[in-house]
VEXTORFI-608783 format. One record per residue (C-alpha): residue in one letter; y, z, x. Coordinates in pm, whole numbers, plus 50000, padded with zeros to 5 digits. Layout:
aYZX ...
This chain:
x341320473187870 x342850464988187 x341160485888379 x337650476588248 x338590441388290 x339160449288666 x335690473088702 x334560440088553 x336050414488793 x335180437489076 x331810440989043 x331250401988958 x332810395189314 x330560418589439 x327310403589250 x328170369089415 x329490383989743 x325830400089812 x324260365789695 x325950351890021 x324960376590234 x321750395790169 x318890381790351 x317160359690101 x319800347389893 x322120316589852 x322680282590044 x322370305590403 x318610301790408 x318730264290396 x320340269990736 x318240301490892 x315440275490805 x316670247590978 x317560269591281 x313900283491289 x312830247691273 x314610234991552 x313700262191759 x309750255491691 x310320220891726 x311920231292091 x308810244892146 x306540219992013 x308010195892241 x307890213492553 x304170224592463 x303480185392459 x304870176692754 x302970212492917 x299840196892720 x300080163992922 x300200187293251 x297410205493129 x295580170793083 x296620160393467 x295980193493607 x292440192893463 x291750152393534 x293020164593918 x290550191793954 x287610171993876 x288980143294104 x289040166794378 x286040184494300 x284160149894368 x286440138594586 x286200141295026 x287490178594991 x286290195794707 x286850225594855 x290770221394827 x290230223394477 x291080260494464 x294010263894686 x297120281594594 x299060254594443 x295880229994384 x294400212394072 x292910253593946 x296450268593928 x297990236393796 x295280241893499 x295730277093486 x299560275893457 x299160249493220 x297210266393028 x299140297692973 x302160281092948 x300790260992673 x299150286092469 x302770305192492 x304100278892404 x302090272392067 x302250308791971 x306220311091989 x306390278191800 x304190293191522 x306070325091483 x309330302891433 x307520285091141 x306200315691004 x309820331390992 x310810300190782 x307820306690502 x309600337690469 x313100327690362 x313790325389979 x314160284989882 x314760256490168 x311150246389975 x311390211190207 x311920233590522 x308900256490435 x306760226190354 x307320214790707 x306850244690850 x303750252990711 x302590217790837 x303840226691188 x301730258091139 x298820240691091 x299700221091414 x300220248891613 x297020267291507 x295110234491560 x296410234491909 x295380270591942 x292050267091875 x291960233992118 x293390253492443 x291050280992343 x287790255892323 x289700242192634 x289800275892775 x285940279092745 x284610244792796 x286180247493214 x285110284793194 x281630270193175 x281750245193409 x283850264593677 x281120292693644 x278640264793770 x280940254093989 x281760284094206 x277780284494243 x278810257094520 x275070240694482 x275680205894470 x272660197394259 x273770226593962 x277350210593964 x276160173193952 x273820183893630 x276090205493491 x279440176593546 x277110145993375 x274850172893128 x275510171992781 x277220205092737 x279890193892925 x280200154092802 x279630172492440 x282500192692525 x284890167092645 x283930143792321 x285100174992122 x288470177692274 x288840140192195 x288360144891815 x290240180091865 x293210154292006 x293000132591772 x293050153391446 x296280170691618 x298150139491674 x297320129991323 x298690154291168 x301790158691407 x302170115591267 x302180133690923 x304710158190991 x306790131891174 x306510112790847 x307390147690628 x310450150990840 x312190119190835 x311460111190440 x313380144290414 x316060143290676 x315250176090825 
C-alpha cells in the first residue's frame, strides 16, 4: 500500500513538474509572451524612428534633385544611400518585429498577449507592403531620373503616376498609424 501510494505521489509530482516546464504549459508562457513582445516592440520602435529617416532621406533627395546640384544627389553618403539604408534597415526591421509576434501566437494561453501580437502583426505586414510600394514608387521615378533629360524628370516629378503614388503612401501612413493608436489602446487597457 505504501509503495503504491509512493508510485502514486511520484508520478503526480512528475505530472505537475512537466506542466512547469514543457514548452506550452503553465504560467511560463505568460512570460515567453511578454518577452517576445518586448522584443517586437524594440523593434517596432526603432523601425519608426528608421521610418522617419526613410521619410528625410527621401524628402532630401528630391530637394537636391531640384536643387543648384542635382547631381550630388547620388554621392556616397548623399540623399540615395540615406534612402537606400533606410530602406533596408526598415524593412529588417519590420520583418524581425513580425517573427517576434508570430512566436507569441504560438505559445499555449497569454490569450491578451496573442491578441496584441496578432495586432502588431497586422502592423508590421502593413508596413511591409508600404516600404515595398515605397520601394517601387522611387524605383520608377529614379529610372526616369538617371535618364538625366530634364524635360522626362520635370513630367515624370509633377505627372500623375508619381503625385498618385505619393497620395497612396499618405493613406498607406495613415491606416498604419491608426491601427498602431489601436494597439496603443489594446496595450494599456491590458497592462501589457
Amino acid at each position: 500500500m505504501v509503495r503504491k501510494a509512493s508510485i502514486l505521489l511520484l508520478s503526480a509530482m512528475l505530472a505537475i513538474s512537466l506542466v512547469f516546464f514543457l514548452p506550452g504549459c503553465g504560467q511560463g508562457n505568460k512570460g515567453r509572451a511578454d518577452a517576445y513582445i518586448d522584443n517586437g516592440d524594440d523593434y517596432a520602435e526603432k523601425m519608426k524612428a528608421e521610418g522617419e529617416n526613410l521619410e528625410t532621406a527621401l524628402k532630401d533627395f528630391f530637394e537636391t534633385l531640384i536643387g543648384p546640384n542635382p547631381e550630388s544627389v547620388g554621392d556616397v553618403g548623399g540623399p540615395l544611400d540615406k534612402y537606400w539604408s533606410a530602406l533596408y534597415v526598415s524593412i529588417w526591421l519590420a520583418e524581425n518585429a513580425d517573427a517576434e509576434y508570430k512566436y507569441v501566437l504560438q505559445l499555449n494561453g497569454a490569450e491578451d498577449q496573442k491578441k496584441y501580437a496578432s495586432m502588431m502583426i497586422k502592423v508590421s505586414e502593413k508596413t511591409l507592403a508600404l516600404l515595398d510600394f515605397i520601394k517601387v514608387w522611387f524605383k520608377n521615378a529614379l529610372d526616369v531620373i538617371t535618364t538625366k533629360n530634364p524635360a522626362k524628370i520635370r513630367d515624370h516629378l509633377t505627372g500623375e503616376e508619381f503625385v498618385n503614388g505619393q497620395n497612396q503612401i499618405t493613406i498607406m501612413q495613415d491606416e498604419i498609424d491608426k491601427l498602431a493608436d489601436q494597439v496603443t489602446e489594446y496595450k494599456r487597457s491590458k497592462n501589457l
